[in-house]
HTML snippet that shows the backbone in 3Dmol.js (N, CA, C, O; Angstrom):
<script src="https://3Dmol.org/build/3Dmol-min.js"></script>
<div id="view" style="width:600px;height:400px;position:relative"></div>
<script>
const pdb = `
ATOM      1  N   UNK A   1       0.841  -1.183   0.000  1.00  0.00           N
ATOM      2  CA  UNK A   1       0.000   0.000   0.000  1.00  0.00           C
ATOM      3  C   UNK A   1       0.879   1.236   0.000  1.00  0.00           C
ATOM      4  O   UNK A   1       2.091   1.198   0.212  1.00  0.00           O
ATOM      5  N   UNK A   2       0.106   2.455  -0.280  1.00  0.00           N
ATOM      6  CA  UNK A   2       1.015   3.331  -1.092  1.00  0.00           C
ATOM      7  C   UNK A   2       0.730   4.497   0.430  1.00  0.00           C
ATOM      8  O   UNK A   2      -0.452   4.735   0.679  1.00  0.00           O
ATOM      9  N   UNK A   3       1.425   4.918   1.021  1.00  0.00           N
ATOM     10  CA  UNK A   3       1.658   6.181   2.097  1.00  0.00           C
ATOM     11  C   UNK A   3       1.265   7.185   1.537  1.00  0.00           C
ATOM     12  O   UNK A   3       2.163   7.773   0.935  1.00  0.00           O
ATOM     13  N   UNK A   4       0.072   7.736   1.469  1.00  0.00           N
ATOM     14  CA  UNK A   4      -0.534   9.228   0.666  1.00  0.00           C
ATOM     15  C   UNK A   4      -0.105  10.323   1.528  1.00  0.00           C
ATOM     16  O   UNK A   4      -0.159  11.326   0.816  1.00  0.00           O
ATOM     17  N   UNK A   5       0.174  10.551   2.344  1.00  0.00           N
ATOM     18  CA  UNK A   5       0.278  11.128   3.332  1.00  0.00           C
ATOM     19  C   UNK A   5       1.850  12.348   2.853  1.00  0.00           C
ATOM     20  O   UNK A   5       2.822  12.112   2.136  1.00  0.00           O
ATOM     21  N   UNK A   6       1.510  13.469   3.544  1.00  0.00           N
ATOM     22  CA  UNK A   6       1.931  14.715   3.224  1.00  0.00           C
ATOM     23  C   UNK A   6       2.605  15.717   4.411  1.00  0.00           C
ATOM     24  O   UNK A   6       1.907  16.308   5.235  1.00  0.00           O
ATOM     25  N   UNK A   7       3.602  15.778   4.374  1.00  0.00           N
ATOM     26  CA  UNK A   7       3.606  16.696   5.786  1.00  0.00           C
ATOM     27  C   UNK A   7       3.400  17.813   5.273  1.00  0.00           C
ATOM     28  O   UNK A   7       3.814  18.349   4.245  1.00  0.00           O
ATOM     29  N   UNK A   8       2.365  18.283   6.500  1.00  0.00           N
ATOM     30  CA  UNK A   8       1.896  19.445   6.747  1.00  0.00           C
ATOM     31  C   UNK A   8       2.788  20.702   7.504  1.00  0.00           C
ATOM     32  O   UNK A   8       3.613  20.696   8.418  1.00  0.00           O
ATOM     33  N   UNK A   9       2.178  21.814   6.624  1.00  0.00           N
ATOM     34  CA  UNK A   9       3.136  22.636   6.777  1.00  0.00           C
ATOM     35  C   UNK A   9       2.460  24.042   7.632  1.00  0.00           C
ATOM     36  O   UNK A   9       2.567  25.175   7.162  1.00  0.00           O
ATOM     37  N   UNK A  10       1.829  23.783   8.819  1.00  0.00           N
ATOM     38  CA  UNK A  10       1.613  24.871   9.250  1.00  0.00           C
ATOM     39  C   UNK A  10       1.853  25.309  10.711  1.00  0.00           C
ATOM     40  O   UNK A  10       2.850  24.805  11.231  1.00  0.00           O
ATOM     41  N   UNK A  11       0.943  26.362  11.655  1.00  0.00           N
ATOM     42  CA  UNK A  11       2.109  27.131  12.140  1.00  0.00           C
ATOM     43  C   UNK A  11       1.803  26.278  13.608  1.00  0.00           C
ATOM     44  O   UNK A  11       2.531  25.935  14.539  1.00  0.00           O
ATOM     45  N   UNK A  12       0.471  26.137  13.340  1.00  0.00           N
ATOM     46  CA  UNK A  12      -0.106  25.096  14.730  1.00  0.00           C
ATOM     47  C   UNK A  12       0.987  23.549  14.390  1.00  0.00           C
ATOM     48  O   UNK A  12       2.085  23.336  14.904  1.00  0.00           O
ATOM     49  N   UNK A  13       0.576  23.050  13.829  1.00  0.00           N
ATOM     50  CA  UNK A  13       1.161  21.651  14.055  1.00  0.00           C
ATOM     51  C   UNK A  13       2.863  21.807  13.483  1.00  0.00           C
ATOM     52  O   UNK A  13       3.320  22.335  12.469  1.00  0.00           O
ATOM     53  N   UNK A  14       3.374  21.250  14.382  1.00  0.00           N
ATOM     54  CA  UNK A  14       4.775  20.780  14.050  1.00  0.00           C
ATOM     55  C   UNK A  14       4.989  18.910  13.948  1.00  0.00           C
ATOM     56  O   UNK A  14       4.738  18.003  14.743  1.00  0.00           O
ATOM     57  N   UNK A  15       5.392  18.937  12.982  1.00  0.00           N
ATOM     58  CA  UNK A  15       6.065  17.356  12.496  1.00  0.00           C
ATOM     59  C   UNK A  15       7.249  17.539  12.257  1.00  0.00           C
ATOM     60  O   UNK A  15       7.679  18.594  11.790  1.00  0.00           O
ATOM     61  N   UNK A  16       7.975  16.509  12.550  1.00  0.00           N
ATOM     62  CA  UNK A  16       9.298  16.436  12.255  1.00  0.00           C
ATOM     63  C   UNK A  16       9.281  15.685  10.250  1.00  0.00           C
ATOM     64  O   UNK A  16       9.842  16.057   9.219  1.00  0.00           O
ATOM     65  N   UNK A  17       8.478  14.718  10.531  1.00  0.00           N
ATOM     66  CA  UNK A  17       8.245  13.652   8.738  1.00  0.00           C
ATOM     67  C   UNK A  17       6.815  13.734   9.040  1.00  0.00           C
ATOM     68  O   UNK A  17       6.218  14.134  10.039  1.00  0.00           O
ATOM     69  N   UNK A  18       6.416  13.252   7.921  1.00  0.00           N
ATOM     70  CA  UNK A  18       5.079  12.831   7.238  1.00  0.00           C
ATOM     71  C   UNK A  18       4.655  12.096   7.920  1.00  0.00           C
ATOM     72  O   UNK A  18       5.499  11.262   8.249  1.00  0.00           O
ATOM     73  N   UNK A  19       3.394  11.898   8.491  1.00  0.00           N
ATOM     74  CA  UNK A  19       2.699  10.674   9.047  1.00  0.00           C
ATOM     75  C   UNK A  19       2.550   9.116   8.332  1.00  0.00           C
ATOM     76  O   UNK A  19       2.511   8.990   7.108  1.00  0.00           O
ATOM     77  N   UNK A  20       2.479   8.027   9.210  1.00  0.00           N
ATOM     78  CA  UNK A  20       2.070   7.322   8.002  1.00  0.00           C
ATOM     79  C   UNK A  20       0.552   6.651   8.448  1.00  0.00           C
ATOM     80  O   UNK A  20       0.179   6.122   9.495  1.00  0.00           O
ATOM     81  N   UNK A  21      -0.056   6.895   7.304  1.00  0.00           N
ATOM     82  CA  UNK A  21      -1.720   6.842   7.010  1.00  0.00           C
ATOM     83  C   UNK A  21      -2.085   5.392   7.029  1.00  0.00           C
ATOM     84  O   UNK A  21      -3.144   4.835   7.318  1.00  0.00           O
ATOM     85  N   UNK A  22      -1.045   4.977   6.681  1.00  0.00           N
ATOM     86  CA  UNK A  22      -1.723   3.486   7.078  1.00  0.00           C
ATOM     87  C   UNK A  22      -1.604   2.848   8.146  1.00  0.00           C
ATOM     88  O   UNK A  22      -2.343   1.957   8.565  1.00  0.00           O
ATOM     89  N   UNK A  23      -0.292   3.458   8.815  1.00  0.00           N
ATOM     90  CA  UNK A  23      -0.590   3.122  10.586  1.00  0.00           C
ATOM     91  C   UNK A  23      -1.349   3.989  11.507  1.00  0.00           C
ATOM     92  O   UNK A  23      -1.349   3.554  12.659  1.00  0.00           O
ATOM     93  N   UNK A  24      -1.941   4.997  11.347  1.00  0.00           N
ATOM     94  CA  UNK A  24      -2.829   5.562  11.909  1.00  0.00           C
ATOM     95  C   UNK A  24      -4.395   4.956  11.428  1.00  0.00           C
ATOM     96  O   UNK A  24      -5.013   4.229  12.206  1.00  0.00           O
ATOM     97  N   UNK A  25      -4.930   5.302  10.170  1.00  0.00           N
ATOM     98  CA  UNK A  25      -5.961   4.036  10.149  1.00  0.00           C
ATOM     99  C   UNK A  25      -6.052   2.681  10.689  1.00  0.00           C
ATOM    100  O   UNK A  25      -7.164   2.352  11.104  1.00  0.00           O
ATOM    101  N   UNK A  26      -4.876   1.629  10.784  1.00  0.00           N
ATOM    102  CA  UNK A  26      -5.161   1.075  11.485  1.00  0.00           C
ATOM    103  C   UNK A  26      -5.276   0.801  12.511  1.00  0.00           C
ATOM    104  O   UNK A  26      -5.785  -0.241  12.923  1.00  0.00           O
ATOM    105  N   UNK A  27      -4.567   2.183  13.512  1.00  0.00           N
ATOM    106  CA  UNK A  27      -4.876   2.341  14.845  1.00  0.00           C
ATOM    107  C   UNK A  27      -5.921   2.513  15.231  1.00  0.00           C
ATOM    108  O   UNK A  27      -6.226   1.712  16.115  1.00  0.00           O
ATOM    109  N   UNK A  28      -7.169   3.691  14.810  1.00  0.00           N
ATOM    110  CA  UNK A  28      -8.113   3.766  14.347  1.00  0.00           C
ATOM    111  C   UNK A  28      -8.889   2.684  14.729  1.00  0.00           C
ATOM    112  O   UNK A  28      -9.442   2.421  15.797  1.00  0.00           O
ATOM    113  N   UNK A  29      -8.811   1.894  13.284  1.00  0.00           N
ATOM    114  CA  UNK A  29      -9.807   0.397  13.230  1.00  0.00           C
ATOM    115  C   UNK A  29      -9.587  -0.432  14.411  1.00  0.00           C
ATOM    116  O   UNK A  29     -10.504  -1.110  14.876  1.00  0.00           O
ATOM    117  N   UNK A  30      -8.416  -0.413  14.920  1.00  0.00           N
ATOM    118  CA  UNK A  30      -8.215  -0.691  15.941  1.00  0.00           C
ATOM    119  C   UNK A  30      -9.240  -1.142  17.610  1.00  0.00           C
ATOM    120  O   UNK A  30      -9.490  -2.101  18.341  1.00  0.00           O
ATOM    121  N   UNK A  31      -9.600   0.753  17.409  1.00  0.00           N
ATOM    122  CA  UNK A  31     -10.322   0.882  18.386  1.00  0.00           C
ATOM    123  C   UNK A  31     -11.920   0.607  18.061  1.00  0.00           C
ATOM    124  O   UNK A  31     -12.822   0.689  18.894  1.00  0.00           O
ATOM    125  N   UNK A  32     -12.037   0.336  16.959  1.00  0.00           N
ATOM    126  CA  UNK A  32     -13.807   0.755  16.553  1.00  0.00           C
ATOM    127  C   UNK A  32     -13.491  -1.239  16.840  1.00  0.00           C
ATOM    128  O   UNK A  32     -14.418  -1.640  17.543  1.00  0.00           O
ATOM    129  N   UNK A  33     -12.867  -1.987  16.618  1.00  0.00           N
ATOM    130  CA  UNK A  33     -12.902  -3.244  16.589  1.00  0.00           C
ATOM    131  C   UNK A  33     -12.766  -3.995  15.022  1.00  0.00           C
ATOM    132  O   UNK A  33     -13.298  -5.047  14.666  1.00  0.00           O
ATOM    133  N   UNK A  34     -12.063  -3.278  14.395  1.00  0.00           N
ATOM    134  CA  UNK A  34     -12.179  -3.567  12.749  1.00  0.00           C
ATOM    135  C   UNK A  34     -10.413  -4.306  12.991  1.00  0.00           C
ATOM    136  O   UNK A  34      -9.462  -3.867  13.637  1.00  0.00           O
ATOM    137  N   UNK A  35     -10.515  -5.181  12.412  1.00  0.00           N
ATOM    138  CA  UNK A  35      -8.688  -5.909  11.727  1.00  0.00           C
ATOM    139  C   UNK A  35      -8.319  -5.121  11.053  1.00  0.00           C
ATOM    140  O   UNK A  35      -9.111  -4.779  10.175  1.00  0.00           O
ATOM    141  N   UNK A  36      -7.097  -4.496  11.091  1.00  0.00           N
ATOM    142  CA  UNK A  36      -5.982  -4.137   9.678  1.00  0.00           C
ATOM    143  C   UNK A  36      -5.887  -4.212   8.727  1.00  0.00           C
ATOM    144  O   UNK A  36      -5.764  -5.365   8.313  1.00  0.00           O
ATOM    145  N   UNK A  37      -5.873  -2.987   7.604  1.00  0.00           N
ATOM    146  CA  UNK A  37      -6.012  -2.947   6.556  1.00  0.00           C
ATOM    147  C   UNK A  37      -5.631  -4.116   5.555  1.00  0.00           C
ATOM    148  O   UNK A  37      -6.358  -4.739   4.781  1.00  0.00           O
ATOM    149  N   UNK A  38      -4.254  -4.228   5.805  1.00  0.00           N
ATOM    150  CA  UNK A  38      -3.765  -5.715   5.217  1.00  0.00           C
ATOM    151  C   UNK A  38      -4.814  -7.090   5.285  1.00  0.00           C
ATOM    152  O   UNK A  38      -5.106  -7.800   4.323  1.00  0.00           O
ATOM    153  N   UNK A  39      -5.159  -7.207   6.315  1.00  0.00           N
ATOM    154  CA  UNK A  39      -6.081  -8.339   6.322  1.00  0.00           C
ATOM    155  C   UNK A  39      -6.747  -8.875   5.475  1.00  0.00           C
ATOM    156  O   UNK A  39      -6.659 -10.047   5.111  1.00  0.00           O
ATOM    157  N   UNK A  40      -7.573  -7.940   5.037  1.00  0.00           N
ATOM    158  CA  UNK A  40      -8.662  -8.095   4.211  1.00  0.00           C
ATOM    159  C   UNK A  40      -7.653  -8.504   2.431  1.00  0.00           C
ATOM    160  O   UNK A  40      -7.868  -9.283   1.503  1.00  0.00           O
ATOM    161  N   UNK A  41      -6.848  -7.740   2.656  1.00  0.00           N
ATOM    162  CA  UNK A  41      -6.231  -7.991   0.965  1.00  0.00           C
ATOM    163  C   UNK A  41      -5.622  -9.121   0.273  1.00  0.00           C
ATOM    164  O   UNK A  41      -5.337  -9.215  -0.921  1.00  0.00           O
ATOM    165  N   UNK A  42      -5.446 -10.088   1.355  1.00  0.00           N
ATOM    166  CA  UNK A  42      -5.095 -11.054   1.192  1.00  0.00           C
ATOM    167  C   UNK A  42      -5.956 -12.055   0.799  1.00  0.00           C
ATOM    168  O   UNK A  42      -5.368 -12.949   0.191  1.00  0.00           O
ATOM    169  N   UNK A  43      -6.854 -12.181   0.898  1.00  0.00           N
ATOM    170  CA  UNK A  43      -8.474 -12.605   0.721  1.00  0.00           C
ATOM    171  C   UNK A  43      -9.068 -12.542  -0.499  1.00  0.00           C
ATOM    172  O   UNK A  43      -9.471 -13.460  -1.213  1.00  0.00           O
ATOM    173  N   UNK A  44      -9.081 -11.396  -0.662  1.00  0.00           N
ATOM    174  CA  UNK A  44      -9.574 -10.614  -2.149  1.00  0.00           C
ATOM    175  C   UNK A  44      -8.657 -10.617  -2.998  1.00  0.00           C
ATOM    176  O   UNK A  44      -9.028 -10.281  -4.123  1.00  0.00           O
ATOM    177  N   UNK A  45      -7.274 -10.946  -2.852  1.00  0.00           N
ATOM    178  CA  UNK A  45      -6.020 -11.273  -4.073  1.00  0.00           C
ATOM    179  C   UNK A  45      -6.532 -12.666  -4.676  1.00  0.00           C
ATOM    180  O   UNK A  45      -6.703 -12.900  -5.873  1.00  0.00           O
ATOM    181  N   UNK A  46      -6.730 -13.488  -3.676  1.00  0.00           N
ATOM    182  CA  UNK A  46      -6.529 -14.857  -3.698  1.00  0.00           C
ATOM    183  C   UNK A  46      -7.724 -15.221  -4.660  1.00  0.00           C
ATOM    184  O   UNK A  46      -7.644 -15.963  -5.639  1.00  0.00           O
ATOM    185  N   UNK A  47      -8.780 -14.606  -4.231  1.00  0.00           N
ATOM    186  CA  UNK A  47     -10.407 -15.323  -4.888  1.00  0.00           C
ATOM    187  C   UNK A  47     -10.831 -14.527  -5.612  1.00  0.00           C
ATOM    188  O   UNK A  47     -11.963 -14.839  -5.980  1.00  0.00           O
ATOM    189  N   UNK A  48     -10.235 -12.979  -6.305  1.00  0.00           N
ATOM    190  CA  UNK A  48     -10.853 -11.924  -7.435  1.00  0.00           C
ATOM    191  C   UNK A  48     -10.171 -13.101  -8.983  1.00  0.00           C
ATOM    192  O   UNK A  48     -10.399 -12.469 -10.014  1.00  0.00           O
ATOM    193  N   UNK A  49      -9.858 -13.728  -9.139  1.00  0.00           N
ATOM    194  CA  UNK A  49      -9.476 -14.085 -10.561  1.00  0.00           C
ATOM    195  C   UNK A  49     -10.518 -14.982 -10.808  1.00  0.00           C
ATOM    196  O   UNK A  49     -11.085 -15.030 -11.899  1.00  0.00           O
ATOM    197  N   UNK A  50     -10.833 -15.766  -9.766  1.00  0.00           N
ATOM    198  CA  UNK A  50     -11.986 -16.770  -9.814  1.00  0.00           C
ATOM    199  C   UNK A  50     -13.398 -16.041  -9.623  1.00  0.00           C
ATOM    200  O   UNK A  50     -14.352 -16.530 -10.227  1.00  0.00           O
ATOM    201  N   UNK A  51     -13.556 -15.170  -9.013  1.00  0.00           N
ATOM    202  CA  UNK A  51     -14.810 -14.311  -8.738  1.00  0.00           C
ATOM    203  C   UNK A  51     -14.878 -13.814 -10.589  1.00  0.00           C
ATOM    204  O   UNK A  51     -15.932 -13.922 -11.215  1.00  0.00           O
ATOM    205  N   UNK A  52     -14.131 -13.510 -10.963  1.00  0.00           N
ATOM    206  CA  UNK A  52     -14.320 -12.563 -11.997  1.00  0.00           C
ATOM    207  C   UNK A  52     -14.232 -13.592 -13.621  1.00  0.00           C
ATOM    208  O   UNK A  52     -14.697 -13.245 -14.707  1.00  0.00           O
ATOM    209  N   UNK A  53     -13.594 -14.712 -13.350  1.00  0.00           N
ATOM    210  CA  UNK A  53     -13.989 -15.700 -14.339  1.00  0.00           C
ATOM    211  C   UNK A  53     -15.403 -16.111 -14.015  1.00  0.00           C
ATOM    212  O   UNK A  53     -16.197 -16.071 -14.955  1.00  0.00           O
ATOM    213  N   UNK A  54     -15.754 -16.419 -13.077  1.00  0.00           N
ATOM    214  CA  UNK A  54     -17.445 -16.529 -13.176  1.00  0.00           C
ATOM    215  C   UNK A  54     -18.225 -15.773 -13.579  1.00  0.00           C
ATOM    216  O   UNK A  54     -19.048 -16.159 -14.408  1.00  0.00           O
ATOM    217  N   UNK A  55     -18.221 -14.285 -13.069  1.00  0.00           N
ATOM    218  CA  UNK A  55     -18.586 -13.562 -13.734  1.00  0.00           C
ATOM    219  C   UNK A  55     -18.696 -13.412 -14.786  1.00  0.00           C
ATOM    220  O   UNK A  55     -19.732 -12.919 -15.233  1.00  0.00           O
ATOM    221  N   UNK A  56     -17.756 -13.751 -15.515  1.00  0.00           N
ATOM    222  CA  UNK A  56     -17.568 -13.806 -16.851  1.00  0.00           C
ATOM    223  C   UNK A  56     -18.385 -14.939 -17.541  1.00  0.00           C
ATOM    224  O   UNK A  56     -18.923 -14.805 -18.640  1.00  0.00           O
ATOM    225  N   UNK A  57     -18.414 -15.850 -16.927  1.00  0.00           N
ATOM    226  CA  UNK A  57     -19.193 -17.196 -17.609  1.00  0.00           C
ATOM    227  C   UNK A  57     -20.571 -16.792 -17.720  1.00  0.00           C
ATOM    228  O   UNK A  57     -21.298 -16.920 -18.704  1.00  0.00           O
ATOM    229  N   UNK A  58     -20.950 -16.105 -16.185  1.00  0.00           N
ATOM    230  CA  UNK A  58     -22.109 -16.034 -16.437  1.00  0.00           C
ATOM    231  C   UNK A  58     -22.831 -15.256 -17.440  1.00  0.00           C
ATOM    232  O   UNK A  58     -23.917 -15.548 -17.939  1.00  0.00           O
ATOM    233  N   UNK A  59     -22.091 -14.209 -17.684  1.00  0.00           N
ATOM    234  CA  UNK A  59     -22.432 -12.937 -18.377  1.00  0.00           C
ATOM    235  C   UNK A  59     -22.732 -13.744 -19.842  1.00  0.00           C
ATOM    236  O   UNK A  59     -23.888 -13.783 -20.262  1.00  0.00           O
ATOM    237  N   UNK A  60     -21.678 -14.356 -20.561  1.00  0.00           N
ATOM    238  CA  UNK A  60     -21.381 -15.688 -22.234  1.00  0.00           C
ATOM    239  C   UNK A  60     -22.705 -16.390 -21.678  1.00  0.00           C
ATOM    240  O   UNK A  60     -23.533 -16.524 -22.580  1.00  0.00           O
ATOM    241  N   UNK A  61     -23.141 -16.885 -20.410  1.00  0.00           N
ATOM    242  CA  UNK A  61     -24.190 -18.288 -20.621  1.00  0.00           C
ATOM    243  C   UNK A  61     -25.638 -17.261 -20.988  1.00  0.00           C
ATOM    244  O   UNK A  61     -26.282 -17.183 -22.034  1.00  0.00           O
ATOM    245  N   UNK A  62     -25.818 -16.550 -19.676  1.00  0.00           N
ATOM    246  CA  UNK A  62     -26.793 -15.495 -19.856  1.00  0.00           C
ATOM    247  C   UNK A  62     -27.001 -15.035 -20.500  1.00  0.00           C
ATOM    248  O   UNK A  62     -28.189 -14.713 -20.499  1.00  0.00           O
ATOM    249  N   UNK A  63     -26.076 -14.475 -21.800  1.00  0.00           N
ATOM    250  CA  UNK A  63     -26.927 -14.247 -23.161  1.00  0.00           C
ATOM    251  C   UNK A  63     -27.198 -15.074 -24.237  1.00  0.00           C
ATOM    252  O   UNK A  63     -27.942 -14.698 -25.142  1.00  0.00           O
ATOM    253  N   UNK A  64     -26.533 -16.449 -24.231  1.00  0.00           N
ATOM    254  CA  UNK A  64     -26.946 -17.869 -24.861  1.00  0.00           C
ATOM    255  C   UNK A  64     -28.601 -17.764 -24.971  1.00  0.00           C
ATOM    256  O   UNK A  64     -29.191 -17.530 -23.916  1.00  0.00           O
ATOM    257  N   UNK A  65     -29.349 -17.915 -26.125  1.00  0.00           N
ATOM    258  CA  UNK A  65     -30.521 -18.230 -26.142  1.00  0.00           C
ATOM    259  C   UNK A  65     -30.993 -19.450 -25.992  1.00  0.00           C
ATOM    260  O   UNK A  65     -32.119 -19.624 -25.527  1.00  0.00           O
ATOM    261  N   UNK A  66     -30.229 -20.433 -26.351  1.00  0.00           N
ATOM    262  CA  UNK A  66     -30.546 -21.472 -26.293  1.00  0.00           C
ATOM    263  C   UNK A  66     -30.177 -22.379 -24.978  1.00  0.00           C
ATOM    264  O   UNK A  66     -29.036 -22.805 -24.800  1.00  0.00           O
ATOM    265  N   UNK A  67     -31.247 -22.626 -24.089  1.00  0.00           N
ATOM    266  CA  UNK A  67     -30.864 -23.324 -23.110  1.00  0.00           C
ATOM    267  C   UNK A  67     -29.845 -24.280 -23.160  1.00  0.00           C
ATOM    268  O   UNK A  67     -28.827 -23.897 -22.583  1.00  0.00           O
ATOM    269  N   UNK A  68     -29.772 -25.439 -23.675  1.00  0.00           N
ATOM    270  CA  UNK A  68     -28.915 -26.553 -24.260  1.00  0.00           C
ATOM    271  C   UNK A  68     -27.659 -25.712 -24.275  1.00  0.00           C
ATOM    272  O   UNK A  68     -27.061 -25.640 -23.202  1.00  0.00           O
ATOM    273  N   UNK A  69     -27.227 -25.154 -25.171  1.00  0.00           N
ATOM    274  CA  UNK A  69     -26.114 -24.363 -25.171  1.00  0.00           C
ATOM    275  C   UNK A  69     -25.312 -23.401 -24.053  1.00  0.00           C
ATOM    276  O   UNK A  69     -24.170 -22.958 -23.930  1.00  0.00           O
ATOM    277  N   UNK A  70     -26.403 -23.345 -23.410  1.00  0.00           N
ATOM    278  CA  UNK A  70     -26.341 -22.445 -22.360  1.00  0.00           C
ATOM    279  C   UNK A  70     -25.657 -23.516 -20.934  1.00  0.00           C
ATOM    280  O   UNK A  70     -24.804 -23.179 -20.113  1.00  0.00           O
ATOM    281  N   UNK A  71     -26.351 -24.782 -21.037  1.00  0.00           N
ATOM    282  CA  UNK A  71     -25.703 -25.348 -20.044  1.00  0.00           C
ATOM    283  C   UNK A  71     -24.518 -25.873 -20.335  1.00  0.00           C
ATOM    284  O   UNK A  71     -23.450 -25.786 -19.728  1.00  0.00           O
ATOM    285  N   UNK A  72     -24.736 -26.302 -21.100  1.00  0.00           N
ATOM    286  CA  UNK A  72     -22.929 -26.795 -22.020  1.00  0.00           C
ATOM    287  C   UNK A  72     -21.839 -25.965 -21.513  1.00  0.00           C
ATOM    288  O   UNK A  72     -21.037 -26.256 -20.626  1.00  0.00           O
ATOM    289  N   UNK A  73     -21.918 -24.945 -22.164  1.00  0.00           N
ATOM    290  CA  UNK A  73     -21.212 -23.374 -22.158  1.00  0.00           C
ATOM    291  C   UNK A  73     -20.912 -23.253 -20.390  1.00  0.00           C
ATOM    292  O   UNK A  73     -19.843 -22.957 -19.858  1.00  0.00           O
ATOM    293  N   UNK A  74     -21.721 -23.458 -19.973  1.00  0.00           N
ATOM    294  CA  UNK A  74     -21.819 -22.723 -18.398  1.00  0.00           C
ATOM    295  C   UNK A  74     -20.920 -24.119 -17.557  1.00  0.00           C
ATOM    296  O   UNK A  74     -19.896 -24.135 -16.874  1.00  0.00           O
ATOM    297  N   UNK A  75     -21.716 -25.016 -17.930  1.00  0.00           N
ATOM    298  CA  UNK A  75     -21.080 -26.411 -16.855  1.00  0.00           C
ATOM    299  C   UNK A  75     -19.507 -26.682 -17.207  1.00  0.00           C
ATOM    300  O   UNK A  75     -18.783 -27.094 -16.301  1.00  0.00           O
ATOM    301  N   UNK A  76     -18.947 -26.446 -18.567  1.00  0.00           N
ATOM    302  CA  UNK A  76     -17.564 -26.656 -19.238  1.00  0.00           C
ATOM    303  C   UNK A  76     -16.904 -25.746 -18.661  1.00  0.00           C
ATOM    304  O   UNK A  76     -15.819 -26.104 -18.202  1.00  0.00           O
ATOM    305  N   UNK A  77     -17.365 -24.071 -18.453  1.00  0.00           N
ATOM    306  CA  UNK A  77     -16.537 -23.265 -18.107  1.00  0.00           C
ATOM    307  C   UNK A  77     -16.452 -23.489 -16.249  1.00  0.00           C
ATOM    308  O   UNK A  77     -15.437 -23.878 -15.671  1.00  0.00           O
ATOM    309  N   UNK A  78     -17.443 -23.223 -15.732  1.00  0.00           N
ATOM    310  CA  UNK A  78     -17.496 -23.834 -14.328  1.00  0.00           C
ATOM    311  C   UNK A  78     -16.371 -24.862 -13.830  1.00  0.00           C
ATOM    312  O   UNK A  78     -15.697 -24.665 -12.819  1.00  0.00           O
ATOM    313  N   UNK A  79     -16.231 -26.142 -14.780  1.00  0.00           N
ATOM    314  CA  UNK A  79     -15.537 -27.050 -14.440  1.00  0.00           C
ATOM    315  C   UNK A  79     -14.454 -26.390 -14.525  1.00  0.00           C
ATOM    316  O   UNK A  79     -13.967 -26.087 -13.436  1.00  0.00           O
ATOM    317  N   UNK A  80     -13.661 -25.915 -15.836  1.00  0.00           N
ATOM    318  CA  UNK A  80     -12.728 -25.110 -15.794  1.00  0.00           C
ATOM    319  C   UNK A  80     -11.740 -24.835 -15.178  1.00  0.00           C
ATOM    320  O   UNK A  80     -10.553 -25.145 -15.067  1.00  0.00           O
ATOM    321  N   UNK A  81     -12.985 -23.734 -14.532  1.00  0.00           N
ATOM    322  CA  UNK A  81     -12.606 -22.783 -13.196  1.00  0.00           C
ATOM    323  C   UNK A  81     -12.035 -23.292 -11.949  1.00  0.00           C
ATOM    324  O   UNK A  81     -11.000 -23.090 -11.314  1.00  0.00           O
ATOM    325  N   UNK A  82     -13.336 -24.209 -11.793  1.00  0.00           N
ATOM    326  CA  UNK A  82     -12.799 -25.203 -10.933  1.00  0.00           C
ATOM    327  C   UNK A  82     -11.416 -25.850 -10.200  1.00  0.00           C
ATOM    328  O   UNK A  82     -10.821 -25.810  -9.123  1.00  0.00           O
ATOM    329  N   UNK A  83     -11.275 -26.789 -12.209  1.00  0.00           N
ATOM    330  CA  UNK A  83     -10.016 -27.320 -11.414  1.00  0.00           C
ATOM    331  C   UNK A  83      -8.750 -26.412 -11.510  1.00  0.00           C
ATOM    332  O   UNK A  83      -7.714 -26.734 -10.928  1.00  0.00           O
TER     333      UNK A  83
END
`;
const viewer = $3Dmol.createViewer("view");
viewer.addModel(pdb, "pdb");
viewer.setStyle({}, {cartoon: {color: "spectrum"}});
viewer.zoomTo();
viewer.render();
</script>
């Protein structure tokens, strides 16, 4: 993850460096009871290629007019995916 974070330049706050935004959000989440940003990304790396090949199947079966074709199409790619 990318540090967006900027030091600020004014007369109230003094910083020595830039904050970093992703350890303060997750201090943050911290307290509300939420896990760390990282957490979650590891999750969603792993299962978006497969989420999004289905998607995809479904979108090719769903406009198939022809039922028959439609399951063919859908059960071949499914398996696919699968293994």
């Amino acid at each position: 993850m990318f540090n967006g974070c900027k030091k600020v330049e004014k007369t109230e706050i003094t910083e020595e460096q830039a904050l970093d935004c992703i350890h303060e959000m997750d201090t943050i989440n911290h307290y509300t009871g939420m896990y760390p940003i990282a957490a979650g990304g590891v999750v969603e790396s792993a299962f978006s290629p497969f989420i999004l090949s289905l998607f995809g199947v479904m979108l090719i079966g769903f406009v198939m007019p022809w039922v028959r074709a439609r399951l063919i199409v859908m059960g071949v790619s499914c398996a696919g995916i699968l293994v």
